[in-house]
DSSP file (Angstrom, degrees, kcal/mol; ACC not computed):
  #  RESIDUE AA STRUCTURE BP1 BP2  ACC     N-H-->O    O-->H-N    N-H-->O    O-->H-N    TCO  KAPPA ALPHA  PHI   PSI    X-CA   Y-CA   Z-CA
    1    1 A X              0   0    0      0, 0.0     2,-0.1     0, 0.0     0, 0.0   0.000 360.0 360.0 360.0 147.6  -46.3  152.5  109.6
    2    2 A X        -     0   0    0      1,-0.0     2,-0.2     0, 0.0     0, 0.0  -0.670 360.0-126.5 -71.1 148.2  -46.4  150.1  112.8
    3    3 A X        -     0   0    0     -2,-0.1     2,-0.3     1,-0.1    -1,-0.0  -0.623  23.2-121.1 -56.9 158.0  -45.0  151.2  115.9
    4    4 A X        -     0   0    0     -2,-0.2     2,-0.6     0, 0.0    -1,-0.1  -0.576  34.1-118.8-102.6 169.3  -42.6  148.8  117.1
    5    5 A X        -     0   0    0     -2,-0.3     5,-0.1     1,-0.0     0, 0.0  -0.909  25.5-115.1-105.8 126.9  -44.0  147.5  121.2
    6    6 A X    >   -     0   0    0     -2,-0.6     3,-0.7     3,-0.1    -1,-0.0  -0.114  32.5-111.6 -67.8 129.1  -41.6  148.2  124.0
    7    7 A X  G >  S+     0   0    0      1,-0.2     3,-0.9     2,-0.2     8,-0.1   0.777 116.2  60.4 -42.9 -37.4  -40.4  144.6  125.5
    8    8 A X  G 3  S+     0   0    0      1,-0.3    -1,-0.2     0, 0.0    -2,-0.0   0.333  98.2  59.0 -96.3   4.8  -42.2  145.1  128.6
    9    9 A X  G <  S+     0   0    0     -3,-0.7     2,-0.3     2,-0.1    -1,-0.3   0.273  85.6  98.1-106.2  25.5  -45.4  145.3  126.7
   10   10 A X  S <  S-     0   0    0     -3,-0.9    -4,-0.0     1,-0.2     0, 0.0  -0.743  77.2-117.1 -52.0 125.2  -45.1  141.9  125.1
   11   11 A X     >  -     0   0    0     -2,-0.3     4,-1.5     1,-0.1    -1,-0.2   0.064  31.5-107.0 -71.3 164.2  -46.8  139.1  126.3
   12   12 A X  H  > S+     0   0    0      1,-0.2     4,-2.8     2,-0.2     5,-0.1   0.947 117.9  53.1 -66.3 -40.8  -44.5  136.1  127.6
   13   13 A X  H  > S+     0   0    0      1,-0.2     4,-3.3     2,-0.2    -1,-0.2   0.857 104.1  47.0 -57.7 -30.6  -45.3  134.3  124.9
   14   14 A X  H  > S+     0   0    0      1,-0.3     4,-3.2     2,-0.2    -1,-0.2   0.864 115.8  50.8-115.9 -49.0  -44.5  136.6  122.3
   15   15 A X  H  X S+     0   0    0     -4,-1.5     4,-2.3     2,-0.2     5,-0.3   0.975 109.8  50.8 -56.5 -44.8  -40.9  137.2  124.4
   16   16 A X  H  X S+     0   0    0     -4,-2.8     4,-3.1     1,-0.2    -2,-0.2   0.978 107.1  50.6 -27.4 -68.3  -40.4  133.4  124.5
   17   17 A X  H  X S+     0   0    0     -4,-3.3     4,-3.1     2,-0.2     5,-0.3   0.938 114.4  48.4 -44.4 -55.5  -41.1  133.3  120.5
   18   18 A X  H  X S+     0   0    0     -4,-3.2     4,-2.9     1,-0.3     5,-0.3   0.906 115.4  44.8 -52.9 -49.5  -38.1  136.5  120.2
   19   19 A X  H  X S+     0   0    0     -4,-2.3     4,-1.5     2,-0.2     5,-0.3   0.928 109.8  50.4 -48.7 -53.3  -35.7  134.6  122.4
   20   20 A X  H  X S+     0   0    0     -4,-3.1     4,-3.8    -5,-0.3     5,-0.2   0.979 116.7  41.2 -54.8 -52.9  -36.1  131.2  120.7
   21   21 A X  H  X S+     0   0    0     -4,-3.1     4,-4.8     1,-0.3     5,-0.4   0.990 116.3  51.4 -71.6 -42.0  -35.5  132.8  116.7
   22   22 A X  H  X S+     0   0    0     -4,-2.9     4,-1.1    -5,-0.3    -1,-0.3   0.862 111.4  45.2 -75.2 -14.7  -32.7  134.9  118.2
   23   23 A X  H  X S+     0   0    0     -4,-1.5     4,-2.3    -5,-0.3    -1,-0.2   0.952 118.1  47.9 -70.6 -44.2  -31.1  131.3  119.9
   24   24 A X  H  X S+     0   0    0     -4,-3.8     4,-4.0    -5,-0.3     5,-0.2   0.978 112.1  45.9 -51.1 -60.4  -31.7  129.8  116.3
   25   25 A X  H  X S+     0   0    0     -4,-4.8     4,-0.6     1,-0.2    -1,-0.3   0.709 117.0  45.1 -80.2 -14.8  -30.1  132.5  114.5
   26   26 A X  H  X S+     0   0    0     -4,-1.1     4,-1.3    -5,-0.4    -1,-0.2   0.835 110.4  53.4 -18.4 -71.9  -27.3  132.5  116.8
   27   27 A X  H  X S+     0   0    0     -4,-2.3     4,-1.4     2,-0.2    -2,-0.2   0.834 111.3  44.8 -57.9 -66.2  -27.1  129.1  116.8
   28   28 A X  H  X S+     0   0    0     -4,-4.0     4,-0.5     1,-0.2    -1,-0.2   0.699 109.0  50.8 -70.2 -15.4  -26.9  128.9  112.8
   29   29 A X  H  X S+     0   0    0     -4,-0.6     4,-2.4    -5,-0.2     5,-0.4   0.868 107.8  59.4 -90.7 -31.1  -24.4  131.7  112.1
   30   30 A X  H >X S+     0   0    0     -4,-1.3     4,-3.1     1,-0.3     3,-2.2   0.966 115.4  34.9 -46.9 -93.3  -22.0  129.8  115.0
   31   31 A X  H 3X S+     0   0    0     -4,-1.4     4,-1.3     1,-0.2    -1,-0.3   0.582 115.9  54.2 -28.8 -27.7  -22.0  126.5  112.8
   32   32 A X  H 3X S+     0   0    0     -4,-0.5     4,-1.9    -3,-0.4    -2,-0.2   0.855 117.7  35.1 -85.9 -41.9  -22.0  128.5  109.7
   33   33 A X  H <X S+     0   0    0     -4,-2.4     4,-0.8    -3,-2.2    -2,-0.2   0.570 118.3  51.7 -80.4 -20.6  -18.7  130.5  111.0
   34   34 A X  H  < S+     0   0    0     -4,-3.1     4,-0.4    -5,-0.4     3,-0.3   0.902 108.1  52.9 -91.5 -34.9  -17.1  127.3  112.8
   35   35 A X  H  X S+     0   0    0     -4,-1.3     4,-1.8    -5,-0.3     3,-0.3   0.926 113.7  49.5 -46.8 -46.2  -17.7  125.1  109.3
   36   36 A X  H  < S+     0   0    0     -4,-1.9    -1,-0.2     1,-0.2    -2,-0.2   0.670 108.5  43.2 -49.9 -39.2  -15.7  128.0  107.6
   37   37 A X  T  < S+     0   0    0     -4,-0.8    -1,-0.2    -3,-0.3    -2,-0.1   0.261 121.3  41.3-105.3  -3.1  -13.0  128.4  109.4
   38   38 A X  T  4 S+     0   0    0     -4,-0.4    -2,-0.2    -3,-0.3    -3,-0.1   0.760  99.0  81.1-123.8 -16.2  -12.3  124.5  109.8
   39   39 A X  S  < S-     0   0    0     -4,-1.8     2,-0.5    -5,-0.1     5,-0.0  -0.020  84.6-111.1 -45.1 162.4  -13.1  123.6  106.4
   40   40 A X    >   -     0   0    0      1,-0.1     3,-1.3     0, 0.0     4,-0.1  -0.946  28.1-113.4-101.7 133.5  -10.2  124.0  103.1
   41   41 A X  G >  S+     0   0    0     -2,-0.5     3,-1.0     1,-0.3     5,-0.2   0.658 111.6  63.4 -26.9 -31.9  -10.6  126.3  100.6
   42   42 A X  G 3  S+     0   0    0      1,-0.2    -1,-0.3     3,-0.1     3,-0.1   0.129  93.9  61.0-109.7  53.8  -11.1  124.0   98.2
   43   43 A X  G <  S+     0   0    0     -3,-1.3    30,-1.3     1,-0.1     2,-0.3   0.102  91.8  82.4-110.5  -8.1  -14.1  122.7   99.6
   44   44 A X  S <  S-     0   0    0     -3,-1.0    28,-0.2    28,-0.2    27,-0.1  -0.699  79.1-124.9-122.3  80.8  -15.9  125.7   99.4
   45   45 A X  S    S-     0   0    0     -2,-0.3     2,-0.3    25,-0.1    -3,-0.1   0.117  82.6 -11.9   5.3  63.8  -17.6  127.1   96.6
   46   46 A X  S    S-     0   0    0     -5,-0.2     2,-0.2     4,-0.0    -2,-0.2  -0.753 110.0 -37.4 128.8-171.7  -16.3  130.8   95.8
   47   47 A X        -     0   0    0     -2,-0.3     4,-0.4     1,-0.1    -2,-0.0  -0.647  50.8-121.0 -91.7 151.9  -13.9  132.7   98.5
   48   48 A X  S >> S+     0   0    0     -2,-0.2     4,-2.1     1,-0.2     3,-0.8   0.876 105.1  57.1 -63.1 -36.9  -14.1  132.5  102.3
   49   49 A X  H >> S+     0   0    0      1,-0.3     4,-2.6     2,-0.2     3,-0.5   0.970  98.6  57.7 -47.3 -57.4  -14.5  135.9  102.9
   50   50 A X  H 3> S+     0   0    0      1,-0.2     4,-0.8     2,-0.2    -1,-0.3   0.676 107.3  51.3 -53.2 -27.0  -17.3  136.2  100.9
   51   51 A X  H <> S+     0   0    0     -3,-0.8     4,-1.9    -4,-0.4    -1,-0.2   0.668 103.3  52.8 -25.8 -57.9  -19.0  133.6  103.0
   52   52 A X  H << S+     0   0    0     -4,-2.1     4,-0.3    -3,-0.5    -2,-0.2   0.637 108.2  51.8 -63.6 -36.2  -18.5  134.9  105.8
   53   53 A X  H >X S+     0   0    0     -4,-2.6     4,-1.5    -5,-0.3     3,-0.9   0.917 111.9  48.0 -72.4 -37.8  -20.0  138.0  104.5
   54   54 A X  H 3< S+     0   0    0     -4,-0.8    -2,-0.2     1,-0.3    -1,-0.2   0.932 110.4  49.7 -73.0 -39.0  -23.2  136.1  103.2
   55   55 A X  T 3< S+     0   0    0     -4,-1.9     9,-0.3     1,-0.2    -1,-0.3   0.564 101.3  62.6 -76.4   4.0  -23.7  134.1  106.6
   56   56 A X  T <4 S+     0   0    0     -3,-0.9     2,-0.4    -4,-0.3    -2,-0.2   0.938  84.7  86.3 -92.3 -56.8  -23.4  137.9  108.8
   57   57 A X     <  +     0   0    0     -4,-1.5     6,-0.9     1,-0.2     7,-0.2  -0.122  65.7 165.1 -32.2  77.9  -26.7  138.5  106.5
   58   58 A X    > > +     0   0    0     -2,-0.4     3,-1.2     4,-0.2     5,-0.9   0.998   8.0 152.1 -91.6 -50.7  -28.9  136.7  109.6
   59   59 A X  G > 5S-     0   0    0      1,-0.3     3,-1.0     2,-0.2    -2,-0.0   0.796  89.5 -31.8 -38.6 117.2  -32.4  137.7  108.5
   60   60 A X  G 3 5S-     0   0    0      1,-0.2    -1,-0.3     2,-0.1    -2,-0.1   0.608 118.1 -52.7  18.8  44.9  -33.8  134.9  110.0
   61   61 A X  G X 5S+     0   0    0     -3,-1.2     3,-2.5   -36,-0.1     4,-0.5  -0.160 104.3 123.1 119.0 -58.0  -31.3  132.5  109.6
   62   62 A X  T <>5 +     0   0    0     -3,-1.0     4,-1.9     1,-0.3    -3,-0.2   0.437  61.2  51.3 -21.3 -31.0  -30.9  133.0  106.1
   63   63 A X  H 3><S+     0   0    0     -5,-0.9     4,-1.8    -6,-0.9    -1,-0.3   0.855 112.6  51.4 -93.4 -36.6  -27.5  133.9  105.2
   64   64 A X  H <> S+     0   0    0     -3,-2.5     4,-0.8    -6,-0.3    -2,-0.2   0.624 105.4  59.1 -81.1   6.1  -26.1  130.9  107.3
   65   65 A X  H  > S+     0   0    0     -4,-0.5     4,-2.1    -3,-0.2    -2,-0.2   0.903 101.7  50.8 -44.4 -78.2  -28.5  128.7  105.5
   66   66 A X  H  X>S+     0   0    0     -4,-1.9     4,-2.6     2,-0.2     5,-0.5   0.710 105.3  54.4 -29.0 -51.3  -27.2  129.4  102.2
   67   67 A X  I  X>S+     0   0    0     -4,-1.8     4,-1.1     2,-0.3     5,-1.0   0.945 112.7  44.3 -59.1 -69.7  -23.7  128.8  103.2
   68   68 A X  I  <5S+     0   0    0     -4,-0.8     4,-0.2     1,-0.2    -2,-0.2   0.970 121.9  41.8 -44.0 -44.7  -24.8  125.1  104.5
   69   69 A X  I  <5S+     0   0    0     -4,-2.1    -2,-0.3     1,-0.1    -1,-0.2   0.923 136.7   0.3 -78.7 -46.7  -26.8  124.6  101.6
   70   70 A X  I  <5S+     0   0    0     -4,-2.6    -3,-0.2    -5,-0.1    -2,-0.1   0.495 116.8  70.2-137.4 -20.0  -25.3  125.7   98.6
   71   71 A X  I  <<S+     0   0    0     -4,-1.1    -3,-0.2    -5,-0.5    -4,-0.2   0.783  88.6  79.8 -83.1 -15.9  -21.5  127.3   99.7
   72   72 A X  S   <S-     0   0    0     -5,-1.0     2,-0.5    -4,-0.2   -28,-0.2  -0.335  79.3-131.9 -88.0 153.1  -20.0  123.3  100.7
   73   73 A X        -     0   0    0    -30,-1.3     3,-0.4    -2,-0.1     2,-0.2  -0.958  31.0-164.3 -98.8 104.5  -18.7  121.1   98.1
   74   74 A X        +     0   0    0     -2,-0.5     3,-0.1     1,-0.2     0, 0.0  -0.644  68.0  52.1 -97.1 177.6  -20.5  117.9   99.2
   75   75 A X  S    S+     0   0    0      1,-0.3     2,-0.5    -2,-0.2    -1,-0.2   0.717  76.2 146.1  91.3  -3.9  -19.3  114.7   97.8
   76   76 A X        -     0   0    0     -3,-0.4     2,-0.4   -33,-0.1    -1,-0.3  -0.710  34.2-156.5 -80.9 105.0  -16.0  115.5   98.8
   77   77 A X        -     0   0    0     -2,-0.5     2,-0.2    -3,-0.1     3,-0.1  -0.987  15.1-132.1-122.8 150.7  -13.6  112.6  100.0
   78   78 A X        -     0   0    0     -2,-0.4    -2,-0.0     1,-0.2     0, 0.0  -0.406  41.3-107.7 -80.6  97.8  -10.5  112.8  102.3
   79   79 A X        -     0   0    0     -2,-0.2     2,-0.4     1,-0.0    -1,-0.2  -0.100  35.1-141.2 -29.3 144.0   -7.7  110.8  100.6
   80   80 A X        -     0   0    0     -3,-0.1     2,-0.5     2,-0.0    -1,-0.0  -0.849  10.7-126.4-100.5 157.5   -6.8  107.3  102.3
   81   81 A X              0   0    0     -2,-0.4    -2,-0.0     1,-0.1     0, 0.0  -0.942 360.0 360.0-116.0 151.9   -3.6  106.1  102.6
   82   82 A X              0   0    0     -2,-0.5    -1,-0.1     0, 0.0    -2,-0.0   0.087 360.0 360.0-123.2 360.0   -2.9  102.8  101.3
């Protein structure tokens, strides 16, 4: 099994790289949690909750991915009034 390396034995780059995925994945669960919560239920594929539970699943990104990709009803238009 690896041992895992102490932050302060890391190179800069390698701390840069950690920062950057952890900004990303940040970054994507935000959007994934701000879409949810401004979006209507019936725009959404399944229950919210459960969303919400699938975008907390960050491994790299992934779970808010899903959500973008595949949990939205695209195609979706707004009534006008006429």
């Amino acid at each position: 099994m690896r041992r895992r390396t102490p932050w302060r034995e890391l190179t800069s780059r390698q701390r840069q790289a950690i920062i950057i995925r952890g900004a990303c994945q940040t970054a994507l669960l935000a959007v994934a949690l701000y879409d949810l919560g401004r979006r209507p239920r019936g725009e959404i594929r399944g229950p919210k909750a459960v969303w919400v539970a699938i975008s907390a699943v960050n491994y790299l990104g992934i779970g808010p991915i899903v959500y973008l990709l595949l949990g939205r009803k695209h195609g979706t238009i707004a009534p006008t009034k006429e």
